[in-house]
C-alpha positions in Angstrom: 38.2 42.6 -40.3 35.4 45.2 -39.4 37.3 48.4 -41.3 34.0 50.9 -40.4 34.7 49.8 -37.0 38.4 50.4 -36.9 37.9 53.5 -38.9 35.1 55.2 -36.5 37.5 53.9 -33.3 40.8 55.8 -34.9 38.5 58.8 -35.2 37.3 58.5 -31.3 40.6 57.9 -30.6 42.4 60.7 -32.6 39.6 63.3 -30.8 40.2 62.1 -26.9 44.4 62.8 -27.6 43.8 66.5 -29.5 43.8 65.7 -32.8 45.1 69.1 -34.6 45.5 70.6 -31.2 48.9 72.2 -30.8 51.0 71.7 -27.9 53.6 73.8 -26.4 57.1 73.2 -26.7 60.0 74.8 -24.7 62.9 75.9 -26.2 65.8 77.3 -25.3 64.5 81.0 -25.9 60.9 80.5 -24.7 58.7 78.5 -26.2 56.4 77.8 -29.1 53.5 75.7 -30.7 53.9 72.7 -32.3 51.6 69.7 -33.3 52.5 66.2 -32.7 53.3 63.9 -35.2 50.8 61.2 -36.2 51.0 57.8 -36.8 49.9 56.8 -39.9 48.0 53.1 -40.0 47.6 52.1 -43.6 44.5 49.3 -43.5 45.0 46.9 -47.1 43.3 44.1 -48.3 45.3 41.2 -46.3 47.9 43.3 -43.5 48.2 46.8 -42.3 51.3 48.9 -42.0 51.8 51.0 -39.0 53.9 54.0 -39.3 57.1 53.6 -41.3 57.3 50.1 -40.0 56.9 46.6 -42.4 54.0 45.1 -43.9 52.0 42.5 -41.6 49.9 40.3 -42.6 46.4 40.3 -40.7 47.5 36.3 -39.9 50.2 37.8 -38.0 49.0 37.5 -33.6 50.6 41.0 -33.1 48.6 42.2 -35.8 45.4 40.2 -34.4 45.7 41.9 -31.1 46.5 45.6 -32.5 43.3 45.7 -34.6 41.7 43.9 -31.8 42.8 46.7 -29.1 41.6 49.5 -32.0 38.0 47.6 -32.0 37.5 47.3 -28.5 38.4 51.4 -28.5 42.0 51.4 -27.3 45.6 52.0 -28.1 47.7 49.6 -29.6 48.8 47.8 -26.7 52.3 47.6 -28.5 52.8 51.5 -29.0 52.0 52.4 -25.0 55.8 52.4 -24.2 56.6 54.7 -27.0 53.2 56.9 -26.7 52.4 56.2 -23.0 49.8 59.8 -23.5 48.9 58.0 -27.1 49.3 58.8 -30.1 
């Protein structure tokens, strides 16, 4: 596993959906700024966990092809129907 690589993609990622840009939100009264929630990819020695979800090993073909989207510069294929803007 290349982890400069995936580290330098998350970056290039994070910047292209607004990283620490604020969005607005609409409320009942109006509206106001908020900043949306990231999801946290923890990289270890033998499996990642993505957000608050379970350890898996890098062995794992879903966890082949999520660090393999992150290399080639994309999304996570598997988090495009929850974060179809990304994330």
């Amino acid at each position: 596993v290349d982890f400069d690589l995936i580290l330098e993609n998350i970056k290039d990622l994070n910047s292209l959906v607004g990283e620490g840009i604020s969005q607005i939100e609409h409320t009942p009264r109006g509206a106001r700024l908020r900043r949306p929630e990231p999801l946290p990819l923890t990289l270890y020695q033998n499996g990642i966990v993505v957000g608050s979800g379970a350890f898996r090993p890098y062995q794992h073909p879903a966890t082949q092809q999520c660090l393999q989207d992150i290399m080639d510069g994309y999304f996570p294929s598997e988090l495009q129907p929850r974060y179809p803007d990304g994330v």
